[in-house]
Structure formats: C-alpha cells, structure tokens
C-alpha positions in Angstrom: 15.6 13.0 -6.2 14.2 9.8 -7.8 17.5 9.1 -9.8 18.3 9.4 -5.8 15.9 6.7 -4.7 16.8 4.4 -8.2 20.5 3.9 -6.9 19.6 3.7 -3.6 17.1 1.3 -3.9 19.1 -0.7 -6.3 21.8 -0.4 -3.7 19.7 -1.8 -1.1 18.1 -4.4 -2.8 21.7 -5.8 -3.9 23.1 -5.8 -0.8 19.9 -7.4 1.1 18.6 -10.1 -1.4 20.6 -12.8 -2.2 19.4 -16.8 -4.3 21.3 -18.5 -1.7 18.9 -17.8 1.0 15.3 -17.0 -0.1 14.3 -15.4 2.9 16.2 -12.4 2.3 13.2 -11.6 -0.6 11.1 -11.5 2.2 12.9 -9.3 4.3 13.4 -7.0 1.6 9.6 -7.2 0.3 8.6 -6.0 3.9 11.5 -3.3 3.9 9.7 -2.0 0.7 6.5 -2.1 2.3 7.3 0.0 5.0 8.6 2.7 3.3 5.4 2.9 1.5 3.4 3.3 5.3 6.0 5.8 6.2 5.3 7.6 2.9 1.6 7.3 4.2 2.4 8.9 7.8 4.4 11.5 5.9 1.6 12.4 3.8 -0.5 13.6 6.3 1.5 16.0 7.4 1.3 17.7 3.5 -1.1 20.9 3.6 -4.4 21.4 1.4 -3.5 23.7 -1.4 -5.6 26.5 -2.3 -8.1 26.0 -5.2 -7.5 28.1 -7.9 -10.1 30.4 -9.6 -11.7 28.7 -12.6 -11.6 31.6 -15.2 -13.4 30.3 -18.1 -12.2 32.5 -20.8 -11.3 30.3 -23.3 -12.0 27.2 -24.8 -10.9 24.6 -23.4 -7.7 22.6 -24.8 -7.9 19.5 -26.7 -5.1 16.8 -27.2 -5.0 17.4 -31.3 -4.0 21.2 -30.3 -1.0 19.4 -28.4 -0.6 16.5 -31.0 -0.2 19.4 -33.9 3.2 20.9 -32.5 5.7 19.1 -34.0 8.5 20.1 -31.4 6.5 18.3 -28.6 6.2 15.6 -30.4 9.5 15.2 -32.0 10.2 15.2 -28.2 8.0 12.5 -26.8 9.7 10.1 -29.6 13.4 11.4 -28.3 12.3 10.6 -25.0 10.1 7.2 -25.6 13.1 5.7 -27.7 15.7 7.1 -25.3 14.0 5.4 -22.2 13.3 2.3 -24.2 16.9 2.0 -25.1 17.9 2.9 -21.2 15.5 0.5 -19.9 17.1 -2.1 -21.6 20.4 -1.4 -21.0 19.1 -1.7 -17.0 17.6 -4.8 -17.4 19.8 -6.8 -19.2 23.3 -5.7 -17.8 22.3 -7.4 -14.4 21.4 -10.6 -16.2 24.7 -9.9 -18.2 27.0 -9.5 -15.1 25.4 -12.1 -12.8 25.5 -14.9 -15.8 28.4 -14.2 -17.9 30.6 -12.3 -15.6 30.3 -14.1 -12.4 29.5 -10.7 -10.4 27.3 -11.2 -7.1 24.3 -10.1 -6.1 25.5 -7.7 -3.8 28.2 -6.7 -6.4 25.5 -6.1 -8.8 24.3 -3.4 -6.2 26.7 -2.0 -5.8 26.9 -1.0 -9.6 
C-alpha cells in the first residue's frame, strides 16, 4: 500500500506542480495537507486495542542480544545499502530527465 501512495503521490505531484506558475506549489502544499486532516478524521474512527497481559517471565531483551545475530544484521546492511542505492536512483533520475532530457514536469509524473 505505501509503494501505492509513492506512485500516486508522485503522480499527483507531477501533474499538479509546475516552475512556470508558482502557485501550483501552493495548491499542491494544501492538497497534501488535507490528506493529513482526513487521515486525522479517519483515525478516530480506529478502535482501542486490548492490552496485553504483561507476563514477566523472562528477562528482558537487550539490543546486543539482537546486534549478536549475524543474519539480522547482515540484513540491515542489505537493506541500508539497497535503499541508499534506490534513493539515489529516485532523486537524481528527475533532475536527470528534467535537465538533460528535456522531459516535463508532468512527464516526470507520470514516470
């Protein structure tokens, strides 16, 4: 769902914003902002979950227990160097296509 909301969003904001007229930020900064006071309206529809029994057989957990297994960790490097390598793909392929490639902005979200 929030791959969902990524395109989407990118979609959106390509097709709304434009440098040729600066208002259109502003249009699309107060499109954003209502979705966050829906989100807020929706939320109080969302029921109280029932506390769980605290059990208190164990000791607790510590982080050096997680830090010592070296399949999570190998893990959180896979994943910080593959989002690192993603996010920069994202950032720079719109300055890429806007600059070098003559795409507009609404071409830009469309991709």
């Amino acid at each position: 769902m929030m791959n969902l909301g990524v395109g989407l969003g990118g979609l959106a904001g390509g097709l709304i914003a434009t440098t040729d007229a600066p208002g259109t930020f502003t249009i699309l900064f107060l499109v954003d902002a209502a979705t966050f006071l829906v989100f807020l309206a929706a939320l109080g529809f969302v029921p109280e979950p029932a506390r769980a029994e605290c059990g208190g057989a164990g000791a607790p957990g510590r982080y050096a227990d997680v830090f010592r297994n070296r399949a999570f960790v190998a893990v959180l490097v896979l994943n910080f160097v593959f989002i690192t390598a993603g996010m920069a793909q994202i950032e720079s392929f719109s300055v890429y296509a806007k600059n070098e490639a003559d795409v507009s902005e609404a071409g830009i979200g469309l991709l």
